[in-house]
N, C-alpha and C positions, 0 to 999 in steps of 0.2 A: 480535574478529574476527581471523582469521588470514587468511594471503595468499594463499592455497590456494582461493581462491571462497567465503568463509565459512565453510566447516563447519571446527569443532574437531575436527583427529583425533589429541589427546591421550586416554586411555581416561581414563575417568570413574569416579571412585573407585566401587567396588560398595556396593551399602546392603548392612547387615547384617541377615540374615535371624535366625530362629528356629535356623539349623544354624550358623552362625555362634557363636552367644553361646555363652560356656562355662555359662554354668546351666542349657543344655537339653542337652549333650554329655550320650551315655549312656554314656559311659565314664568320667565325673566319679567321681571318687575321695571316698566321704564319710567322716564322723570315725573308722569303723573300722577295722581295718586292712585291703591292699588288695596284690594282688601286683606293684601296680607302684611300691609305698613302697623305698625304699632301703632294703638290709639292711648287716649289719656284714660286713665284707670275713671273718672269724672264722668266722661262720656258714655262709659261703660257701664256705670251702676245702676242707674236707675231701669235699665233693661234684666241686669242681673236680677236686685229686687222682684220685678215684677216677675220675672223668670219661675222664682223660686216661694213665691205665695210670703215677702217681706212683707208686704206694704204697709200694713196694717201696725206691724208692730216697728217700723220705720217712724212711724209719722206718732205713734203713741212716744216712744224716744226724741223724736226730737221736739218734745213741750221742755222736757230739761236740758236738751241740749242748749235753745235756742231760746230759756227761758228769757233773760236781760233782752236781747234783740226784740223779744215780740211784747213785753208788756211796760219796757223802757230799764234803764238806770238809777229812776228813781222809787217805783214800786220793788225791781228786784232787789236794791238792795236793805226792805225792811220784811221781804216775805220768801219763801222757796216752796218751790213743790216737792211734794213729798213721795205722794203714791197716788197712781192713774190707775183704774179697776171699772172697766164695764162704760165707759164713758164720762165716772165721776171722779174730777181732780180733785185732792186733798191739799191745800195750799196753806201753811205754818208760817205765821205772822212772829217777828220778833218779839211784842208783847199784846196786851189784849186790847189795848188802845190800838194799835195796826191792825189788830182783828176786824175790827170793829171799821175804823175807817175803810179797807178794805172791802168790807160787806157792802157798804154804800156805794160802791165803783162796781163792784162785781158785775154787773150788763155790763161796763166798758169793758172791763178784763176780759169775759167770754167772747164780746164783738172783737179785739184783739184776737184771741185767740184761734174763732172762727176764721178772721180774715185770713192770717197767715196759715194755719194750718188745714182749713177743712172743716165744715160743720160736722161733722160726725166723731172725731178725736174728742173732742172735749164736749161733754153734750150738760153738765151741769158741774159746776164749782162748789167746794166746799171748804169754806174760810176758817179757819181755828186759833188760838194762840195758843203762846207755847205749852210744853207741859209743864204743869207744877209738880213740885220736887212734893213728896209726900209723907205728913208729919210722923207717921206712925210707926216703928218698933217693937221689933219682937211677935211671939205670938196672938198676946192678948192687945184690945182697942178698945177704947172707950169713944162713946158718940160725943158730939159737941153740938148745942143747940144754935150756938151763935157763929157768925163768922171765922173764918181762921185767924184773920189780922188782930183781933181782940185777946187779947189773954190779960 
């Protein structure tokens, strides 16, 4: 008894009915597959992307993702790319000799390129070497008529 005139007005656990149990739920899930089973996050994305207007810069990301895989082991590792802007890739050679060899390949590297990703991602290459470190100090410079390697 409570101090309130006898009546308990604690609520009363409810009995469980027929809607209650999950073996009479009509939306019980049986052994076959069912669209509310977990899917792999994999399966998922590329619906995501397209969902959400990615694609475009999916496929611009994965030239550096995916750079070693699509132009080999042995190109990746004397070149990388740098920066992708409007269709033209900027690709930094170790020194200028790789530059150079490089530029002579470049329809194979683009035909790579195209294959794996799409003619449109990469629409023209552009080959460079590295940068040179630069002689100059301070405010004032004097020109030099000849070469740098000459002094």
């Amino acid at each position: 008894m409570s101090s309130s005139g006898g009546y308990d007005y604690r609520p009363r656990p409810r009995r469980r009915g027929k809607s209650d149990d999950p073996r009479f739920r009509k939306e019980w899930s049986g052994p076959g597959p069912d669209k509310r089973d977990p899917e792999l996050l994999g399966s998922l994305l590329p619906q995501i992307v397209r969902k959400n207007g990615w694609t475009r810069k999916v496929a611009d990301a994965s030239v550096f993702g995916r750079w070693e895989a699509i132009v080999g082991p042995d190109i990746a590792s004397h070149c990388r790319p740098q920066h992708l802007e409007n269709g033209e890739l900027l690709v930094v050679a170790e020194s200028t000799a790789w530059a150079t060899q490089l530029r002579l390949f470049s329809r194979q590297i683009h035909g790579k390129l195209a294959a794996a990703l799409g003619p449109s991602v990469v629409k023209r290459l552009k080959i460079v070497g590295p940068q040179q470190p630069t002689r100059s100090f301070g405010p004032r410079r004097v020109r030099f008529n000849g070469s740098r390697d000459t002094f």
